[in-house]
N, C-alpha and C positions, 0 to 999 in steps of 0.2 A: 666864688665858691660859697656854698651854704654854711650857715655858721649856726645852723637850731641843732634842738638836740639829739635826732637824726643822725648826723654829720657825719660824726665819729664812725655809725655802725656801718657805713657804706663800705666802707674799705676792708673794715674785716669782712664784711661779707663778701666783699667780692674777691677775698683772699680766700675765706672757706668754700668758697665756689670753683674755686683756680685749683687748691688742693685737692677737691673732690674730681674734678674734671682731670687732673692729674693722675690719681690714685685709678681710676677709672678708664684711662689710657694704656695703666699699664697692667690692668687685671686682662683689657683684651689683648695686650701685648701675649701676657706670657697664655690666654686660651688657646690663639692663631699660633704657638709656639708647640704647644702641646696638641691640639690637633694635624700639624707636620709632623709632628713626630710618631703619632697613631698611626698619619698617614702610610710615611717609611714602614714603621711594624708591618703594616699590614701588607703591603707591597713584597717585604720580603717572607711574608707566610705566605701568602701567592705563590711565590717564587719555590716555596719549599713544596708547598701542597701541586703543583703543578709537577714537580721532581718527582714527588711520590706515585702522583697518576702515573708518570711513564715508565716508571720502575714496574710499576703495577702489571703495566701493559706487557711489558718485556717479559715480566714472570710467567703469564697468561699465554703467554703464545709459546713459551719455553715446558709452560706443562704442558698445552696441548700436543707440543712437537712427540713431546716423551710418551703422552698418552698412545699418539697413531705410532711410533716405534713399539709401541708395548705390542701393540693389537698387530702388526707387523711380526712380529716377535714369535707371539701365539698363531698364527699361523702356519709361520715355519719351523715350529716346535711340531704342529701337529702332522706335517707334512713329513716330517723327521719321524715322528712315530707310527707314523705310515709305511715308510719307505723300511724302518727297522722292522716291523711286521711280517711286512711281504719277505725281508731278506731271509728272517729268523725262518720264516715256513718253504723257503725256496732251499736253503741249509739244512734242511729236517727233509727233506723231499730229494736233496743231493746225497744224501748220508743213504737213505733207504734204497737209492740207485746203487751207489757202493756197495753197500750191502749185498745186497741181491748177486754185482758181478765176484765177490770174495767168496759166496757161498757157493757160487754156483758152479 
């Protein structure tokens, strides 16, 4: 073994080398740590954002159901006030027939 005045510094240094190579070990310990963990977050807003699409979707099809019931709706609404039209003038035209045979 060397015995100049070098000698001594070897070992710390290859102790500051050990500790750094250590400390550095486990800074990427806890990044690969914290990147799984992004990882999960992220997986489960996936998981929520994909829930919300299909909610989305269900909605979307649920108003348009309601929409063609509407317009369904208004048709036989108007079909209805057709049919009370004609009744109303068929009733006013029966009354005038009475009429006539009371009078006459």
């Amino acid at each position: 073994m060397s015995t100049g005045p070098g000698a001594y510094l070897l070992p710390l240094l290859l102790k500051s080398i050990a500790v750094a190579v250590e400390q550095q070990s486990m800074t990427t310990r806890d990044i690969a740590s914290n990147v799984c963990q992004v990882a999960v977050g992220i997986k489960e807003m996936t998981g929520v954002v994909t829930k919300a699409a299909e909610v989305s979707q269900t909605i979307a099809v649920e108003i348009a159901t309601v929409s063609h019931t509407s317009d369904e709706m208004e048709a036989v609404n108007a079909q209805l006030n057709t049919n009370a039209t004609r009744l109303a003038s068929m009733g006013g035209a029966l009354k005038t027939l009475i009429d006539r045979f009371k009078y006459a």
